[in-house]
N, C-alpha and C positions, 0 to 999 in steps of 0.2 A: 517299859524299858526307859529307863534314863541316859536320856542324849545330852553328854557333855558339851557346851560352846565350845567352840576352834580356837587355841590359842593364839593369844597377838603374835604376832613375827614383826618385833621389834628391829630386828636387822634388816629387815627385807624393806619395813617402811622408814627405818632410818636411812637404807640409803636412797629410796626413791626419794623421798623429801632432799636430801642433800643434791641428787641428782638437778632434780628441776630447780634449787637452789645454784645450782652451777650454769645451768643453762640462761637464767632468763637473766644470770649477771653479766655473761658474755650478751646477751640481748640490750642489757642495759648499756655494754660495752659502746657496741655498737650505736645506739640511738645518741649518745654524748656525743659521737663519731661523725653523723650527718643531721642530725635532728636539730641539737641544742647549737644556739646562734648561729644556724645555717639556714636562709631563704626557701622556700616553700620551691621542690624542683616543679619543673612546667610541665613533665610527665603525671605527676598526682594532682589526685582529688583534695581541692585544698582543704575541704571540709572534712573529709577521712582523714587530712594529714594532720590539722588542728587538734579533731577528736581524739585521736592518737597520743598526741602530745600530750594535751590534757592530763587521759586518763593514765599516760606514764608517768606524769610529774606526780599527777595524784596518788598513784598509789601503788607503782611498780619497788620504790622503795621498802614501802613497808613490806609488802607480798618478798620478797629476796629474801628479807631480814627473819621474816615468819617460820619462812620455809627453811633457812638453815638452822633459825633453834630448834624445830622441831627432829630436823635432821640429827641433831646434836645430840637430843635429850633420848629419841630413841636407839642411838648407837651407846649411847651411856644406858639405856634401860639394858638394852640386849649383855650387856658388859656385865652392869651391877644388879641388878632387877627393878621392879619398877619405884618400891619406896624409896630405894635407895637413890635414884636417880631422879626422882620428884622432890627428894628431899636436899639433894642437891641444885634441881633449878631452881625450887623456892629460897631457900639461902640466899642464893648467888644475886637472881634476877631481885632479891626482894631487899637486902644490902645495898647494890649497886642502884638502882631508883632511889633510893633514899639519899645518895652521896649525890646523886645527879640533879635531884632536887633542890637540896643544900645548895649545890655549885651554881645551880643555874636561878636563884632565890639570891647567892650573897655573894656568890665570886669565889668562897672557898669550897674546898681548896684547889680549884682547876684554875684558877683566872675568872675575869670576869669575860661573861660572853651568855648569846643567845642563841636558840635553836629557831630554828625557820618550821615552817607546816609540812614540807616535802617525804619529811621521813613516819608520815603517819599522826595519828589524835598524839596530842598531847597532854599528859598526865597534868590537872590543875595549871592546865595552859601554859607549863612550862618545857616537860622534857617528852620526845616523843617514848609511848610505849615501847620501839622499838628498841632504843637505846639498851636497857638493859639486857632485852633477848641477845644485842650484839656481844654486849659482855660474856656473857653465857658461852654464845656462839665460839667464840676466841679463844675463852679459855679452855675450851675444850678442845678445841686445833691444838694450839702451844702446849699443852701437857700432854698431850697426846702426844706430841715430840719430844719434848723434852723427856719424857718417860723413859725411851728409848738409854738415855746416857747412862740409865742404872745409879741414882743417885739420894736414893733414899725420899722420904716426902718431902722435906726441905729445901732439899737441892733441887728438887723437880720441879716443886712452887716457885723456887728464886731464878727457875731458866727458867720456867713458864714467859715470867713476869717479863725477860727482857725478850722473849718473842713478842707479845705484848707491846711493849715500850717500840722492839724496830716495825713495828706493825704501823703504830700510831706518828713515825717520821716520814712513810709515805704517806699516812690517813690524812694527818692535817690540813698540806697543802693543799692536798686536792681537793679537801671539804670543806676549804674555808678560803680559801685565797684562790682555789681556781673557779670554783662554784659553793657559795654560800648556803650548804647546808644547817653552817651555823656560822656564829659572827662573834669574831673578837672584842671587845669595847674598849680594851688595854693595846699599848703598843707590846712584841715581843719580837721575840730576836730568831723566830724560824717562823718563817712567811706569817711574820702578827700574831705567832701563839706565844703566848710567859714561857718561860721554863718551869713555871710555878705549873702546870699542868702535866707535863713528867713526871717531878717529884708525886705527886699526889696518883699518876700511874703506878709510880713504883712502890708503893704504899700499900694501893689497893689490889695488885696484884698479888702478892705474897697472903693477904688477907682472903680475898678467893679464893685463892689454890689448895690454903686450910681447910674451906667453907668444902669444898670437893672433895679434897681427900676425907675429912671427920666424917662428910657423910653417908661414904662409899667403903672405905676402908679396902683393905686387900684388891677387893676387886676392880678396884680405879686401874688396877695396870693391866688389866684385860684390852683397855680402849687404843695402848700402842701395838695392838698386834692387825689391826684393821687400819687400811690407807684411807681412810676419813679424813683424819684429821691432816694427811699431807693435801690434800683433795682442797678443802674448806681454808687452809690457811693460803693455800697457794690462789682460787678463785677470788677472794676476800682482798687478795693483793694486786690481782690483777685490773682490778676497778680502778680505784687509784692510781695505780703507776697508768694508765691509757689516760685519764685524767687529768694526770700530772704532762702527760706529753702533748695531749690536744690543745694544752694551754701553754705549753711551753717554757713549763718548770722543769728547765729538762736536771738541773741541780740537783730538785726534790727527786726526781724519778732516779737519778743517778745513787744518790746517798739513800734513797728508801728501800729501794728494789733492793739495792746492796746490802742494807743492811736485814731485809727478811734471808733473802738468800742464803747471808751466813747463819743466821739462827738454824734456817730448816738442815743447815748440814752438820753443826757443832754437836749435836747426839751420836751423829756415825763416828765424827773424829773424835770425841771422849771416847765411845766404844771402842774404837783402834786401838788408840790410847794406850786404854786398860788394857787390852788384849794383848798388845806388843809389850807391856812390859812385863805379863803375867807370863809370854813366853821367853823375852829374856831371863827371868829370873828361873825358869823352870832348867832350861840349859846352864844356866851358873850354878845353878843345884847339884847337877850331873856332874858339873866339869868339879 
């Protein structure tokens, strides 16, 4: 008798990966909260509380970052199937290393600037492996929203993009001016990042969000019917903005929060939108 294997449950393990993607960010929340430039309390074992640290500098970033692409890629397998959504992480993640390369090799087109060890090995000792699974990560939150406003591929790729962009107004400070994940080497005019690193967001965002839709096609709009991506865009936010306020950029934290907020809600108020005028006009039909 032939015993077929048990199929993957793409959904089941995308969202346990997102889950403990969620979890250990509020973990991380936390340790920013009383660990990082905070005195060893008199109650612990200074050598568990060292070791601790250590091993979270070392390698709690990457593990977050892992665990939500994987989160990602199998809520996209479960959506589009699996080539389809391999063939979208490869694109995406394999584009965006390449640009982050460039950028962190010559300055363009991000600015010039450096990555630190914190966020996992780094590729040709430049950009952490991570980096691009975050691309990934993101842009499957922000389409996943954006999808929502009914707006064809282009329109979904160009709101993607500016989820993306208010993503990266609370990223900055908090990853570079509050704690040096990476390091600016240019002066710039929002906490020491160019503006020249926006534009080059807003570039490459429209550029991924083709890379996603071409490789998925139809089936890419399956992914706003699962609260993932509100899940993953909101957790991914919430690092930052507790980052931005432990340090006291309460500016950044004001205008960043602010501005994901509006992005995560501008899909339902298109959707209104359309809706309310599709019934006005259905009543001036009548009338």
């Amino acid at each position: 008798m032939r015993h077929e294997s048990p199929r993957f449950d793409a959904a089941r393990w995308g969202w346990v990966a997102t889950a403990i993607h969620a979890f250990l960010t509020l973990v991380s929340i936390g340790a920013f909260a009383v660990m990082i430039g905070r005195p060893i309390p008199t109650t612990a074992d200074p050598d568990w509380w060292r070791a601790s640290y250590q091993w979270g500098m070392t390698y709690m970033g990457a593990l977050v970052l892992v665990l939500g692409f994987f989160g990602a890629l199998f809520a996209l397998w479960d959506a589009a199937g699996r080539r389809a959504a391999l063939r979208a992480a490869g694109w995406v993640v394999g584009f965006t290393l390449t640009i982050e390369l460039i950028g962190a090799a010559t300055g363009l087109p991000f600015g010039e600037h450096a990555y630190g060890g914190d966020l996992g090995w780094r590729v040709f000792g430049l950009v952490p492996f991570t980096i691009p699974l975050s691309w990934f990560l993101m842009l499957y939150a922000t389409t996943g929203l954006a999808l929502r406003a009914g707006l064809g591929w282009r329109g979904t790729a160009i709101l993607a993009t500016v989820g993306l962009l208010a993503y990266d107004v609370l990223l900055e400070p908090a990853m570079s001016a509050a704690y040096p994940f990476w390091i600016w080497r240019e002066g710039g005019t929002w906490h020491g990042m160019p503006i020249a690193n926006w534009f080059a967001w807003a570039t490459i965002g429209p550029l991924i969000g083709w890379m996603l839709h071409r490789a998925t096609g139809t089936s890419l709009a399956r992914i706003a019917e699962s609260r993932q991506p509100d899940l993953i865009y909101l957790v991914n936010g919430l690092l930052p903005l507790a980052m931005a306020v432990r340090y006291e950029l309460y500016g950044a934290a004001i205008v960043g929060g602010g501005a994901m907020a509006c992005f995560a809600v501008v899909p339902t108020l298109i959707t209104w939108a359309r809706r309310h005028r599709a019934g006005a006009g259905a009543v001036a039909a009548v009338e």
